[in-house]
C-alpha positions as CSV (number, residue, x, y, z in Angstrom):
1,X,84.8,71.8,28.1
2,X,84.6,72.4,31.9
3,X,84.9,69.5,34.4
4,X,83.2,68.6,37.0
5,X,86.3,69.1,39.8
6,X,86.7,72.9,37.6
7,X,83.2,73.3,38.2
8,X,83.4,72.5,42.2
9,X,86.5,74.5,42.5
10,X,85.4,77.8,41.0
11,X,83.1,78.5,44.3
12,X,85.7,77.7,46.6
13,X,88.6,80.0,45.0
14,X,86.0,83.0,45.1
15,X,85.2,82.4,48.5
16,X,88.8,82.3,49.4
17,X,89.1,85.9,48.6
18,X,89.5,88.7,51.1
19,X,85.6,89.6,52.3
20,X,85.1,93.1,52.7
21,X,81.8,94.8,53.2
22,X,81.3,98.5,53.8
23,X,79.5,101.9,53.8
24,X,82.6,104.1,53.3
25,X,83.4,104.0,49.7
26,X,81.8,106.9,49.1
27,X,79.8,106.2,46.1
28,X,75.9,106.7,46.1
29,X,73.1,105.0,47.5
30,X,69.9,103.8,46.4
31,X,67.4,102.7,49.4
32,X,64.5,101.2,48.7
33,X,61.7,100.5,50.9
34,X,59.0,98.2,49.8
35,X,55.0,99.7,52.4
36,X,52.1,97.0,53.0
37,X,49.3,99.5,53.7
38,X,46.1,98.9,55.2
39,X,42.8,98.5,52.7
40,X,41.3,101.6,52.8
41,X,43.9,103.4,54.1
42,X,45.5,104.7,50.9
43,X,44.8,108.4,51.1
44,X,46.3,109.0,54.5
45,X,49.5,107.4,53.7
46,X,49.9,109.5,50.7
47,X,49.4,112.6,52.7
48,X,51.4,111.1,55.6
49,X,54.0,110.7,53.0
50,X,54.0,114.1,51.6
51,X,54.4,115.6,54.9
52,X,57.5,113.3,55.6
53,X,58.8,113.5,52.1
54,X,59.0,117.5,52.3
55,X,60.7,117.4,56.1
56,X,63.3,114.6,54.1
57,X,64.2,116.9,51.4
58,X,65.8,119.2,54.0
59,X,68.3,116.3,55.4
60,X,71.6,116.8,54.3
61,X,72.9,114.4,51.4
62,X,69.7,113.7,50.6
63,X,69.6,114.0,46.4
64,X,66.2,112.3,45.6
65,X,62.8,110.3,46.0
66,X,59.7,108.7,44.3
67,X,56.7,107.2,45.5
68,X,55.3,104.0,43.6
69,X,51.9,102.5,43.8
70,X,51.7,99.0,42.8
71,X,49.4,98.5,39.6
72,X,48.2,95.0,40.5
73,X,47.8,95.7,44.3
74,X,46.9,99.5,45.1
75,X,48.0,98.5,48.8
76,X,51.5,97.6,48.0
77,X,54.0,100.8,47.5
78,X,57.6,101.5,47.0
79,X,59.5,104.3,48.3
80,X,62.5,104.6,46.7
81,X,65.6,107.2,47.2
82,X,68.9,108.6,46.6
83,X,71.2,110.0,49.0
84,X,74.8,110.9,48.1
85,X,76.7,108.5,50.2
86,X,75.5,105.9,52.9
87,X,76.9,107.5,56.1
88,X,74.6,110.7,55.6
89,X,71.3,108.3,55.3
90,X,72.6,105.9,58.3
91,X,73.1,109.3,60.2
92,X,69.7,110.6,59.7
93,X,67.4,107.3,59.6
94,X,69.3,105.8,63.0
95,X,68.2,109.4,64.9
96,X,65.3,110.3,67.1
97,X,64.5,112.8,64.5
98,X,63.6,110.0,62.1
99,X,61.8,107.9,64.8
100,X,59.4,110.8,65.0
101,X,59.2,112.0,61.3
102,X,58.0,108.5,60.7
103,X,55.3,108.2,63.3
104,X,52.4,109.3,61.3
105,X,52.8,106.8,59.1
106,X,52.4,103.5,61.5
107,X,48.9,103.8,61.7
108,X,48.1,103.0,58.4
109,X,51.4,100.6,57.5
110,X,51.0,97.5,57.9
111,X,54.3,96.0,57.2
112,X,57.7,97.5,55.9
113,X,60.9,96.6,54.3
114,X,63.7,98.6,53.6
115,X,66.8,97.4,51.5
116,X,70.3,99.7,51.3
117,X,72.5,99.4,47.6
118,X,75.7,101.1,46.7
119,X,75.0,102.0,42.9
120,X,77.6,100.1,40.9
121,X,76.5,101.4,37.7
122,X,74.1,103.7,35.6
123,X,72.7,103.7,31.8
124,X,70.6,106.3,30.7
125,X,70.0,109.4,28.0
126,X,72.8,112.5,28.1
127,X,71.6,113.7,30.8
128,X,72.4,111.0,33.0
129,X,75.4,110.0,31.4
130,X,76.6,113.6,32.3
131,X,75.5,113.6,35.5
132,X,77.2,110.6,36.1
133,X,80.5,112.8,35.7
134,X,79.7,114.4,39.0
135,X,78.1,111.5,41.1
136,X,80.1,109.1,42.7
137,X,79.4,105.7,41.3
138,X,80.7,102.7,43.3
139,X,84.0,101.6,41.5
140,X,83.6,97.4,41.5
141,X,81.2,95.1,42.7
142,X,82.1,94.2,46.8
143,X,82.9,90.1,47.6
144,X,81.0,88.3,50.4
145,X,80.6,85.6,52.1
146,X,77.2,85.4,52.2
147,X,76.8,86.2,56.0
148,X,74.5,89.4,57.1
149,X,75.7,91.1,60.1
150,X,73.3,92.9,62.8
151,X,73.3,93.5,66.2
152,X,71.3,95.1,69.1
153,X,72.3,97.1,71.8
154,X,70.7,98.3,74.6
155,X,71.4,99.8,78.2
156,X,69.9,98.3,81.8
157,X,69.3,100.1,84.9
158,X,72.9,100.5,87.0
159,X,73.5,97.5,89.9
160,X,71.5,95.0,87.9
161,X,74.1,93.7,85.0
162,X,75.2,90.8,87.1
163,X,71.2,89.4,87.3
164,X,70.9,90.5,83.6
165,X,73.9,88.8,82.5
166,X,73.1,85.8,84.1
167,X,69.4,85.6,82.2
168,X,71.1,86.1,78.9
169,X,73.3,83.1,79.4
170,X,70.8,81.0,80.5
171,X,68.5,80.8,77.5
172,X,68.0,77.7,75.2
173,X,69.0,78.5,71.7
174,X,66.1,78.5,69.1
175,X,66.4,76.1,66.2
176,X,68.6,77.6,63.3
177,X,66.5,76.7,60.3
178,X,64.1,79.9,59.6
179,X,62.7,78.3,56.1
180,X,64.7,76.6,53.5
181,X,66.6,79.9,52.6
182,X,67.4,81.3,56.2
183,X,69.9,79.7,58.7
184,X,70.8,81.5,62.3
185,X,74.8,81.1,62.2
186,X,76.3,82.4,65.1
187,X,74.5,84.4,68.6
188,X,76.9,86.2,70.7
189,X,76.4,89.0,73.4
190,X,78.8,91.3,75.4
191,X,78.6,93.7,78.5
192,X,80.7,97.0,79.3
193,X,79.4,98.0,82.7
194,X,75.4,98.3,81.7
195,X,75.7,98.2,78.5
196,X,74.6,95.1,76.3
197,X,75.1,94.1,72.9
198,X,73.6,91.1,70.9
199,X,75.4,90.3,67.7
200,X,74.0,88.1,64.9
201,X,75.0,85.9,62.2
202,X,72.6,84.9,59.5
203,X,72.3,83.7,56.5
204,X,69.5,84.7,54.1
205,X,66.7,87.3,54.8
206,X,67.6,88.7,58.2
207,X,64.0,90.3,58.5
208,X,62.5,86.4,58.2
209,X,65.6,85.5,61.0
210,X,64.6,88.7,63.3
211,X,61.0,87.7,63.3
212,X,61.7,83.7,63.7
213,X,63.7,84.4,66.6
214,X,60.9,86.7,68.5
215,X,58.7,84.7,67.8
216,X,60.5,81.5,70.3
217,X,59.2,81.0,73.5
218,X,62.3,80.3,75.1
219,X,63.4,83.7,73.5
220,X,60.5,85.6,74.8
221,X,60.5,84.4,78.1
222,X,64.3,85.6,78.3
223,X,63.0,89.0,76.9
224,X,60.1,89.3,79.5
225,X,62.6,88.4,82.7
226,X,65.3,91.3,81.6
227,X,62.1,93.7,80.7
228,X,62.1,95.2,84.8
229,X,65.8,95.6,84.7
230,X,65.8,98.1,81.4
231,X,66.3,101.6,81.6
232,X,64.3,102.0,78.2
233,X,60.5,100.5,78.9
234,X,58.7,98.5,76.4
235,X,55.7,96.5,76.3
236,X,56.4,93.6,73.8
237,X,52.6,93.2,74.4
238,X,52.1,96.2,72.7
239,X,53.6,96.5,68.9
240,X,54.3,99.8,68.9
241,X,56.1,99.6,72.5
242,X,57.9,96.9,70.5
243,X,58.8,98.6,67.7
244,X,59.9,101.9,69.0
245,X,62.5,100.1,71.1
246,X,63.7,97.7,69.0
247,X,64.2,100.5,66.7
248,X,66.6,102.7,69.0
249,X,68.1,99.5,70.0
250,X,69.4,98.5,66.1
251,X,72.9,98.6,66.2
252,X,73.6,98.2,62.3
253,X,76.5,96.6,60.7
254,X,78.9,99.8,58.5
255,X,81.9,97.8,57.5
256,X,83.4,94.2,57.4
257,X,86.4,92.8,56.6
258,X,88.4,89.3,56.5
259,X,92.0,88.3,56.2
260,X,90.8,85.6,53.8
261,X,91.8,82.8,56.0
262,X,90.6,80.4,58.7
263,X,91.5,79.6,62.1
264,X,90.1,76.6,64.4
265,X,91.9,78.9,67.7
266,X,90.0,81.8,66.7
267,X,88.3,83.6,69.6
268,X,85.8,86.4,69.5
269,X,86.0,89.5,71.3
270,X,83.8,92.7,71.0
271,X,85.7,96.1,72.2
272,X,83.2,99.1,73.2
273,X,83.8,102.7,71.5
274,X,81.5,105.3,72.6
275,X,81.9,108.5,70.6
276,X,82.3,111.9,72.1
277,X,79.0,113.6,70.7
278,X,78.5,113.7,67.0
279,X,81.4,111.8,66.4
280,X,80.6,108.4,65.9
281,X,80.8,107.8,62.3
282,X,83.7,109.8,62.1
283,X,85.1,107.3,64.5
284,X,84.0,104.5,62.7
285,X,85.1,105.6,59.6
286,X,88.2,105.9,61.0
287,X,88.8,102.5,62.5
288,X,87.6,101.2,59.1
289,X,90.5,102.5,57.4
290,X,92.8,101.0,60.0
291,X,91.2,97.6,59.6
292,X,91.4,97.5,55.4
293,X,94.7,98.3,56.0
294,X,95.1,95.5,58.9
295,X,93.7,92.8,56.6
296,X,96.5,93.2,54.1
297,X,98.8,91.7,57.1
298,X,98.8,87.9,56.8
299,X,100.5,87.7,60.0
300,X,98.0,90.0,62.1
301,X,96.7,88.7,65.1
302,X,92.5,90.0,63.5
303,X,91.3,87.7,61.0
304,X,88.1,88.9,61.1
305,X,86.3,92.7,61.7
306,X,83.0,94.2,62.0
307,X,82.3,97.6,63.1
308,X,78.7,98.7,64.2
309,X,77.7,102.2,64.6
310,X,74.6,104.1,66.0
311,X,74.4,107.3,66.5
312,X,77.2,107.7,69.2
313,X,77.4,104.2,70.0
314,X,80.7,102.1,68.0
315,X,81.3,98.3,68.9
316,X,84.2,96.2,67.2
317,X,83.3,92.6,67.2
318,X,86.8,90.7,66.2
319,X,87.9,87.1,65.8
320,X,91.3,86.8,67.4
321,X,94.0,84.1,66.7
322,X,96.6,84.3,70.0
323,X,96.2,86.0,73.0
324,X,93.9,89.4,73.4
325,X,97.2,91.1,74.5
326,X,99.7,90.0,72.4
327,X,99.6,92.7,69.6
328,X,97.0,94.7,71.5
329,X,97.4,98.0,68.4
330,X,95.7,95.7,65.4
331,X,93.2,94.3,68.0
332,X,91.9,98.0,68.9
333,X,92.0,98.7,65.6
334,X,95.4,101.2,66.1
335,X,97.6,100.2,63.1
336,X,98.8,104.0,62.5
337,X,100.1,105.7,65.2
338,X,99.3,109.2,63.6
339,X,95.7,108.0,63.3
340,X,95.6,106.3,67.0
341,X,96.2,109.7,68.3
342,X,93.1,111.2,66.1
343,X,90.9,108.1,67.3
344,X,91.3,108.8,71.3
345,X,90.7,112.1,70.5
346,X,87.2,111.1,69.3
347,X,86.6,109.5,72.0
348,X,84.0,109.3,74.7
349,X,86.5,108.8,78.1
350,X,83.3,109.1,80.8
351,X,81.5,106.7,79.0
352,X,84.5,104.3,79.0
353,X,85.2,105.1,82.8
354,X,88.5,106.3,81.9
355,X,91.0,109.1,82.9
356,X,91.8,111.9,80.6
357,X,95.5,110.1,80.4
358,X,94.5,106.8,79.3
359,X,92.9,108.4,75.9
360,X,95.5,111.3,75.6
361,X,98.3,109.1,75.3
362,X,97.0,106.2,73.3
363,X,98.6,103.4,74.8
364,X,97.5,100.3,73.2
365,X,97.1,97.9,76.3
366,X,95.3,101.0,78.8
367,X,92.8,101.1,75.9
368,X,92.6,97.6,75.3
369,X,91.6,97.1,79.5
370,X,88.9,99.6,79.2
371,X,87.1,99.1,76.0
372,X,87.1,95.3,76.0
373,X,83.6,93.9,76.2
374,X,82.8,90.9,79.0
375,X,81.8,87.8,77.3
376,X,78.0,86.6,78.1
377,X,77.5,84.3,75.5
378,X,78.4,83.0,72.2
379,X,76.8,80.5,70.4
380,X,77.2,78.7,66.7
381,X,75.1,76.7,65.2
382,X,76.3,73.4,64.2
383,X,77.5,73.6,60.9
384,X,77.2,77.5,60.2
């Protein structure tokens, strides 16, 4: 018979254990992407579709699709497909080539979803059984903490960061509660030079969280007074102004990883990697490795890691125990000397305003100076 104190424990001992969340383990993926069409509107979405769907098939790592009609509502569909890994599908549906395949299809959509899952396992006839010899299944479920992970980067015109960073401090937070499943946890943005980056924390649907926080006056005044000082133009008047920037501006989470311990001295820090072209999930591959590997050290200064990745664009948000410079190698992410060497290498040293020396010899605290993010804002809600 179990106890009630057995009963109470059990949740705490799994959440105890090391989190780690990521795109790199190289099994498959299934994405699935759940369409609100217009009424009426049903025939040129198919053919929208099958335009799309035969440029898709072209995109490397790109196994599979199927298009569902629902069979209780004929405007509800499901896109569902299969790509061989995640990085390939991250790749292709963060690029401008997929913000323009997609275009023919606003018109008629009225609402999307789309939902990413590493496939754990697979049943089926002998034909899938033997196919599952050469597909890559993921080998054990991941653990979380329950915490979704998503940020937003975007770049303002050079000479106004100092006005830009003061607006983004200045705002009022919006309330926390999104419904009785969604909570805000944590806000925190960073600057390098004109570069911004807004991280989030929530818990629940971070669609419901996204929309609840653009929704806030207080939010969209803030967004309205930086709108002259971006070097991308929108109109969040107009929804597909809206939606094409917020779009190139996702900056989604690949991996995430915890030591599996707490510390009230933590402090957060977000270091800047911009990739040399092409190379940025290379690069953020790379400094997933060195952070598994980090996390095994219960004396390392990181407790906590999370890599974002866009196109060329890395960011490394960590929570710190001690100072930023006291180990600076762990805290950029350079555990392996042999690999530090290969990471520089990947990177971007105009973007970072620094000399060919500074990235050619990998020293730890030269790197640490010129990546390191400035501090705007960060902001927890009570009790997250």
């Amino acid at each position: 018979m179990t106890t009630t104190s057995e009963r109470v424990s059990e949740p705490l001992q799994e959440a105890s254990q090391r989190v780690s969340q990521s795109v790199f383990d190289g099994s498959r993926l299934r994405v699935v992407l759940l369409v609100d069409v217009y009424d009426g509107a049903q025939q040129q979405f198919l053919e929208a579709y099958e335009q799309l769907c035969n440029q898709v098939a072209s995109v490397p790592g790109h196994v599979s699709d199927q298009l569902c009609q629902s069979i209780e509502n004929p405007s509800q569909w499901l896109i569902t497909s299969e790509w061989e890994s995640a990085p390939p599908f991250l790749t292709w549906v963060n690029s401008e080539e997929h913000v323009r395949m997609v275009e023919p299809l606003h018109s008629c959509v009225r609402d999307t979803r789309s939902l990413r899952f590493h496939i754990v396992r697979e049943t089926g006839g002998p034909a899938v059984d033997a196919a599952q010899g050469k597909r890559r299944l993921q080998a054990s479920p991941r653990i979380g903490d329950g915490v979704i992970r998503h940020a937003l980067t975007f770049t303002v015109k050079p000479g106004s960061e100092e006005t830009v960073a003061k607006i983004l401090s200045g705002y009022t937070s919006p309330e926390p509660r999104v419904d009785d499943t969604t909570r805000l946890c944590r806000t925190s943005l960073f600057m390098h030079g004109n570069r911004v980056v807004r991280a989030i924390e929530v818990r629940g649907d971070l669609l419901a969280a996204l929309r609840h926080v653009a929704r806030q006056p207080e939010v969209r005044a803030v967004e309205e007074a930086i709108n002259p000082y971006l070097e991308q133009d929108r109109d969040l008047g107009d929804p597909e102004s809206a939606r094409v920037f917020f779009t190139r501006a996702a900056l989604p989470a690949v991996h995430h990883v915890t030591a599996g311990e707490e510390s009230p001295d933590a402090v957060r820090h977000a270091l800047y990697y911009p990739a040399r072209e092409g190379c940025g999930m290379r690069l953020a591959e790379l400094l997933a490795r060195q952070d598994e590997a980090a996390a095994d050290d219960p004396h390392g200064p990181v407790l906590r890691s999370t890599i974002f990745q866009r196109d060329d664009v890395v960011v490394r948000l960590v929570d710190v125990r001690g100072g930023l410079d006291t180990d600076p190698g762990p805290v950029l992410g350079l555990t392996d000397r042999g690999q530090a060497a290969e990471l520089t290498a990947l990177l971007d040293g105009g973007a970072l305003g620094a000399d060919g020396s500074a990235l050619r010899d990998g020293v730890p605290a030269r790197l640490l100076t010129v990546s390191r993010m400035e501090l705007v804002t960060d902001r927890r809600a009570p009790d997250a």
